[in-house]
TORMIVO-870280 format. One line per field, with one value per residue: x, y, z of N, C-alpha, C in turn. Coordinates in pm, whole numbers, padded with zeros to 5 digits. Layout:
nX	(X, ...)
nY	(Y, ...)
nZ	(Z, ...)
caX	(X, ...)
caY	(Y, ...)
caZ	(Z, ...)
cX	(X, ...)
cY	(Y, ...)
cZ	(Z, ...)
% end
This chain:
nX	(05217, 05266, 05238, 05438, 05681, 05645, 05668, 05935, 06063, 05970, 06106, 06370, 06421, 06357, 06624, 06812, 06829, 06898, 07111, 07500, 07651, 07799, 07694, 07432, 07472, 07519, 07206, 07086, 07194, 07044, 06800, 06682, 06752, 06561, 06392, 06517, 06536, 06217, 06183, 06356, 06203, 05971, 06048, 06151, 05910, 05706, 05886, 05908, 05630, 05648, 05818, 05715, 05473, 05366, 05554, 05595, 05283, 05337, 05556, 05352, 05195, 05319, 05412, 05214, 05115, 05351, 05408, 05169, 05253, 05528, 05440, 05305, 05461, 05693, 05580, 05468, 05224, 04896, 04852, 05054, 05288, 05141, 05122, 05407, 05548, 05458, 05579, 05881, 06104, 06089, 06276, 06470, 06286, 06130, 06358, 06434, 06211, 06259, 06439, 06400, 06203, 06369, 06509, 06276, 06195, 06411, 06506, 06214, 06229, 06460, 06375, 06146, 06250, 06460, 06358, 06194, 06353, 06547, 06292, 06246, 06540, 06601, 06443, 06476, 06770, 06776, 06679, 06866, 07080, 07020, 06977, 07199, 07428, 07287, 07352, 07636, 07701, 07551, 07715, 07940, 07940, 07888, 08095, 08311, 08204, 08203, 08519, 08586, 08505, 08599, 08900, 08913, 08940, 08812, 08744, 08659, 08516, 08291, 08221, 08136, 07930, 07772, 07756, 07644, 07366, 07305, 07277, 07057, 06895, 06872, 06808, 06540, 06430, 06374, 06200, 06190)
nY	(06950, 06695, 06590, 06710, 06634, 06341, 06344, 06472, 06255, 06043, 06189, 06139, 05878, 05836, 05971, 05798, 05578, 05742, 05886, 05967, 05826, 06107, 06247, 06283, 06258, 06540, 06617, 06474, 06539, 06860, 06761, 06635, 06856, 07055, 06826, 06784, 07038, 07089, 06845, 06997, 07226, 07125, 07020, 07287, 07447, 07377, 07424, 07699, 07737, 07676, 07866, 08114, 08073, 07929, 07887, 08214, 08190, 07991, 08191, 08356, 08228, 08138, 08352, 08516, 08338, 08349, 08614, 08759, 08588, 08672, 08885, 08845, 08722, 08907, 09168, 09285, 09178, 09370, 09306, 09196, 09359, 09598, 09486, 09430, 09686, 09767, 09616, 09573, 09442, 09527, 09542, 09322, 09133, 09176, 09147, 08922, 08810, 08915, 08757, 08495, 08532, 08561, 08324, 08157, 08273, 08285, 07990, 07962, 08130, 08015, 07772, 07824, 08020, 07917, 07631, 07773, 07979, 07795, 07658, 07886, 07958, 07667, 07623, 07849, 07752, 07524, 07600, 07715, 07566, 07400, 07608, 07699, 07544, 07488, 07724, 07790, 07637, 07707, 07963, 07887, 07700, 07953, 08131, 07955, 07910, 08194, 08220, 08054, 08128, 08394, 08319, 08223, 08380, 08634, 08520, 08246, 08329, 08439, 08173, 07979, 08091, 08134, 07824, 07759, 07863, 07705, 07443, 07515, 07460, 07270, 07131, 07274, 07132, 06887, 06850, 06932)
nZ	(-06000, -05959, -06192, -06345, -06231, -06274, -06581, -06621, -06546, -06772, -06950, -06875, -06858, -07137, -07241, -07091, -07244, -07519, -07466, -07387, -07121, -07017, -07071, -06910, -06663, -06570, -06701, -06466, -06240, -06286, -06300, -06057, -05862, -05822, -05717, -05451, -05385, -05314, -05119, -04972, -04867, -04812, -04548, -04450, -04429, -04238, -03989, -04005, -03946, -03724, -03626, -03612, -03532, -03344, -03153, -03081, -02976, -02729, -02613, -02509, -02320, -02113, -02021, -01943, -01773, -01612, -01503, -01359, -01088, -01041, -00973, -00765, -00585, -00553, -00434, -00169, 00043, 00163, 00404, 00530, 00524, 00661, 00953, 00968, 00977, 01236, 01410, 01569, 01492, 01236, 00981, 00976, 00978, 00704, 00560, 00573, 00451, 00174, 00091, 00120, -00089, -00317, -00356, -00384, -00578, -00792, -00873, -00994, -01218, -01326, -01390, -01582, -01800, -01885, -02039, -02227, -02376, -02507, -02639, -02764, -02950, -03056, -03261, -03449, -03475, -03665, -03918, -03998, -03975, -04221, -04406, -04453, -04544, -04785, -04901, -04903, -05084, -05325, -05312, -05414, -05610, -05774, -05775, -05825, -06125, -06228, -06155, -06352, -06597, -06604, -06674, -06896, -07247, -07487, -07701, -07652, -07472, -07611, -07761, -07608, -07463, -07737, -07764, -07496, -07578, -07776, -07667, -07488, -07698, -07783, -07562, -07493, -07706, -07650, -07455, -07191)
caX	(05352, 05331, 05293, 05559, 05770, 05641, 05734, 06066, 06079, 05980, 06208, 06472, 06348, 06425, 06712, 06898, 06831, 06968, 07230, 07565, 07616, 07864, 07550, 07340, 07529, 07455, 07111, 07050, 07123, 06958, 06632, 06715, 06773, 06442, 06310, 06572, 06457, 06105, 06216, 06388, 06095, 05838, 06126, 06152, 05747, 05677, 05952, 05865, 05507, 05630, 05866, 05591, 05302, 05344, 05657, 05519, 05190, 05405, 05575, 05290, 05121, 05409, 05427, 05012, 05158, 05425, 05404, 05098, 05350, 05616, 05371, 05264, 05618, 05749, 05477, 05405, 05051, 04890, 04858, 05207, 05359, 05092, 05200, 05534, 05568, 05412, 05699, 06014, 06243, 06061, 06400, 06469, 06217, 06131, 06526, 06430, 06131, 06330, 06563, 06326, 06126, 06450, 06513, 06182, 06163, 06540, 06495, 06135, 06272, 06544, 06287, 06039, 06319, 06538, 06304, 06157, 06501, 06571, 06218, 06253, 06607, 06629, 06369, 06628, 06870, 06756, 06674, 06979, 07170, 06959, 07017, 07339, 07500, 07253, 07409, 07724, 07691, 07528, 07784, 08094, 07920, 07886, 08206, 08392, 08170, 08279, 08609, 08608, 08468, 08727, 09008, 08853, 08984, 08697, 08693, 08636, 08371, 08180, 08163, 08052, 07801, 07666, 07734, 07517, 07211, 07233, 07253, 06943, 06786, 06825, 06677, 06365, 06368, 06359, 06059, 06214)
caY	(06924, 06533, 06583, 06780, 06497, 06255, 06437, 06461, 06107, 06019, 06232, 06051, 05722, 05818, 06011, 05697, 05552, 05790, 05994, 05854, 05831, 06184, 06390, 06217, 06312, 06676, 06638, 06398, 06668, 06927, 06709, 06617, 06968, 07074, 06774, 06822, 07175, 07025, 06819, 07070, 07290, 07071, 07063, 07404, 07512, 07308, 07431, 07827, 07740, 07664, 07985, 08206, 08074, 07839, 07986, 08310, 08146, 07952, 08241, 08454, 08180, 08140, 08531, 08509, 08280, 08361, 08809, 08732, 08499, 08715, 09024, 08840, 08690, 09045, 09289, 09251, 09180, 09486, 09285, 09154, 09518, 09695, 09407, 09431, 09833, 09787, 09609, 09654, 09430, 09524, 09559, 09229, 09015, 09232, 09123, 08735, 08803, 08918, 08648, 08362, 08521, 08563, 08204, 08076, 08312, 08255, 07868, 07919, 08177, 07919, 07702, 07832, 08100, 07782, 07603, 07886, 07999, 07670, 07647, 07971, 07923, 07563, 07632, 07902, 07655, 07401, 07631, 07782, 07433, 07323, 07667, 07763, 07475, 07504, 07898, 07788, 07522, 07788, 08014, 07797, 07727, 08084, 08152, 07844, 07948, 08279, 08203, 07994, 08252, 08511, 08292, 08282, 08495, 08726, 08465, 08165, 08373, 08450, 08036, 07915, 08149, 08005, 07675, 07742, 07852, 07564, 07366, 07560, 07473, 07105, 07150, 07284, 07096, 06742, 06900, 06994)
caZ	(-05954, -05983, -06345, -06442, -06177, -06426, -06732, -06618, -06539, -06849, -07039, -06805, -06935, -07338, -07194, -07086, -07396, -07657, -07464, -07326, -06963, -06977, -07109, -06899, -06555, -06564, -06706, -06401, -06127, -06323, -06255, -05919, -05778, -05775, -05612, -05300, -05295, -05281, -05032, -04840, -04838, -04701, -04394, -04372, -04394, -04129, -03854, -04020, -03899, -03590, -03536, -03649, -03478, -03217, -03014, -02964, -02888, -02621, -02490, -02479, -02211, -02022, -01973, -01900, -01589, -01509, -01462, -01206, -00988, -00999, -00852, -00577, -00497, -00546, -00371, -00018, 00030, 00257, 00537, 00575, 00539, 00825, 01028, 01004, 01045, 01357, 01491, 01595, 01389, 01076, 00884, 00972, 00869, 00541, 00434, 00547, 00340, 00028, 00063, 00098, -00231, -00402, -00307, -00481, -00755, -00922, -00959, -01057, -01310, -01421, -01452, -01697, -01858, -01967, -02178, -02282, -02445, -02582, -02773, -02928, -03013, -03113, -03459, -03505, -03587, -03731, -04046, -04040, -04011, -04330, -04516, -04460, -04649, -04935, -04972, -04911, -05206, -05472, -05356, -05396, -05779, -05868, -05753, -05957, -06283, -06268, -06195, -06487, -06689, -06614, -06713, -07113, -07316, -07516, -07796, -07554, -07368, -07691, -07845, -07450, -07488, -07849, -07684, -07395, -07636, -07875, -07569, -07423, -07774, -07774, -07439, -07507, -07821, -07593, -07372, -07073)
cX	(05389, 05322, 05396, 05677, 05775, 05715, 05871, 06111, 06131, 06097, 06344, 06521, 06410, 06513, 06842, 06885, 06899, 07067, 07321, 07590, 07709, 07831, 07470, 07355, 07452, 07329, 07013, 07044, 07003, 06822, 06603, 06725, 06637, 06345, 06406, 06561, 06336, 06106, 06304, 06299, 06005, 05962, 06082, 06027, 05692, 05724, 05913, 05750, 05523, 05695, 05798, 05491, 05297, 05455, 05613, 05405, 05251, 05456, 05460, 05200, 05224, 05427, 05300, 05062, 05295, 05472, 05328, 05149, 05429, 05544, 05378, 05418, 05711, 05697, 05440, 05284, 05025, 04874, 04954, 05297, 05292, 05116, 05342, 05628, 05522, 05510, 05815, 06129, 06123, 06117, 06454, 06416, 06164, 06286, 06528, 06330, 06198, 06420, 06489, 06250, 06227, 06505, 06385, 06176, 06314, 06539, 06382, 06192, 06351, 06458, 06201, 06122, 06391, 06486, 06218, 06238, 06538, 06466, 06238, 06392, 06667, 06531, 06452, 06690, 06902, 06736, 06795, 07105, 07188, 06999, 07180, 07409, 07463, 07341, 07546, 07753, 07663, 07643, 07927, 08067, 07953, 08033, 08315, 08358, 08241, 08442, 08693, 08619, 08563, 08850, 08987, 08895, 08837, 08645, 08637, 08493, 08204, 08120, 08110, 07922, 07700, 07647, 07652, 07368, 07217, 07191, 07109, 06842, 06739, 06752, 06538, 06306, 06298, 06198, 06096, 06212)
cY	(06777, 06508, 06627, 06674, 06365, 06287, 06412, 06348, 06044, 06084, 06154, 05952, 05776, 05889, 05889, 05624, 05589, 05855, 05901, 05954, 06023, 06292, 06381, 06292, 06480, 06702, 06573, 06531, 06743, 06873, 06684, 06726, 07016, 07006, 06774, 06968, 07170, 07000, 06947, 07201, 07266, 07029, 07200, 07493, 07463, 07409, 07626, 07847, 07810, 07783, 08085, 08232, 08024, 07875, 08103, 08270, 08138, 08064, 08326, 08340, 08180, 08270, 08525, 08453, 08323, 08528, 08795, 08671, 08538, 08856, 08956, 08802, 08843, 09155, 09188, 09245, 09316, 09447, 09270, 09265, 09566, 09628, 09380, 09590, 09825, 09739, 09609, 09576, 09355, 09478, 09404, 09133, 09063, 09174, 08983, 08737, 08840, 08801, 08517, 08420, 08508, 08414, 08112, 08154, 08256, 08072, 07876, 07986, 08086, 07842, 07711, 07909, 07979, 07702, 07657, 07945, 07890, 07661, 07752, 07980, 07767, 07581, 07766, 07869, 07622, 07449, 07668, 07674, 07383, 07469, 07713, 07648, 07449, 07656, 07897, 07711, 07614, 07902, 07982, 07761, 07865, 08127, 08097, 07877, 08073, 08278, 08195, 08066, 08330, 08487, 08294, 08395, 08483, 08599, 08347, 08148, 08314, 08293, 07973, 07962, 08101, 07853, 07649, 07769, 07742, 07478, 07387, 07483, 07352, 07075, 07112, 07204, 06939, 06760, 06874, 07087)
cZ	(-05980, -06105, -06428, -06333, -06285, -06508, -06719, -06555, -06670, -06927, -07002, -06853, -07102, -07294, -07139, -07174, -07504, -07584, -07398, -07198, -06898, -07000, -07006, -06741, -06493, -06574, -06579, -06285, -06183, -06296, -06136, -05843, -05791, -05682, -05477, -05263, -05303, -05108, -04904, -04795, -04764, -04570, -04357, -04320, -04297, -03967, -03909, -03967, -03741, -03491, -03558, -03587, -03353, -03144, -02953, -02920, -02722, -02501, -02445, -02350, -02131, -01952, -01872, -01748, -01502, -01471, -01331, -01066, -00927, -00928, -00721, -00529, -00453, -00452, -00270, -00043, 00185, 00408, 00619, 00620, 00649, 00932, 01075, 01015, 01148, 01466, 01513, 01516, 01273, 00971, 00889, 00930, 00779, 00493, 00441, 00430, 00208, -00025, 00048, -00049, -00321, -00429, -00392, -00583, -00874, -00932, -01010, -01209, -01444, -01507, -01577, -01784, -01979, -02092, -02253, -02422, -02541, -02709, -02871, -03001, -03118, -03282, -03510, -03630, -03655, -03916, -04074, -04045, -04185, -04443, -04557, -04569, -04775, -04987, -05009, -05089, -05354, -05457, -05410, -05564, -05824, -05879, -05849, -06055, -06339, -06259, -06358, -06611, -06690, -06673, -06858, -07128, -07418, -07618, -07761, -07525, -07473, -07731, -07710, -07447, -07610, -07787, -07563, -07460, -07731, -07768, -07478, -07570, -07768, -07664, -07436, -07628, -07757, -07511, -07199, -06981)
% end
């Protein structure tokens, strides 16, 4: 990979030399777009790691703690219940008891639910920040080329077309 970066360095190098600057333009992206989809690769393999591997890791411990928490907060323990059928305002403090667990379970809930939500949606995003405007970008080309294309008439079409393979030939003839 860092040789064929070279390579097309060099060619760069006798490339600003013999061509003028309105050949030169075009052949400049053309070399350049591979290394910003380089570059935007080693972004995106990174944060793909991380929605792949390490979020569900994450939620799968968070679950591990927090299912066991919500039993006991949820389920009477057997002592509490034969204790409290035995007396007479059962119905009563079983509905303080629901209300005080409901009371610690919905902020703990908030609590661990919230950034829970956040991690697995924020790597989401962040790819979809970074791809969306590359798609938008190749589609907004394809779109303009063909445009372009459609407005040619047949005889047009056909000499663009020789003109894109000589142009492919000098190409490959430079070692590109």
């Amino acid at each position: 990979m860092r040789l064929l970066v070279l390579v097309r360095l060099l060619v760069l190098v006798r490339l600003l030399v013999l061509v003028r600057p309105l050949v030169l333009v075009p052949l400049l992206v053309r070399l350049l777009v591979p290394l910003l989809v380089l570059v935007r690769l080693l972004v995106l393999v990174p944060l793909l790691v991380r929605l792949l591997v390490l979020v569900p890791l994450l939620v799968l411990v968070r679950l591990l703690v927090l299912v066991p928490l919500l039993v006991r907060l949820l389920v009477p323990s057997a002592g509490a219940s034969a204790g409290a059928g035995a007396s007479a305002g059962a119905g009563a403090s079983a509905g303080a008891s629901v209300l005080v667990r409901l009371l610690v379970l919905v902020p703990l809930l908030v609590l661990v639910l919230v950034p829970l939500l956040v991690r697995l949606l924020v790597p989401l995003l962040v790819p979809l920040l970074v791809l969306v405007p590359l798609l938008v970008l190749v589609l907004m080309r394809l779109l303009r080329r063909l445009m372009w294309v459609m407005s040619l008439t047949r005889f047009e079409q056909e000499t663009e077309l020789v003109c894109c393979s000589v142009r492919l030939r000098r190409v490959s003839a430079w070692g590109l």
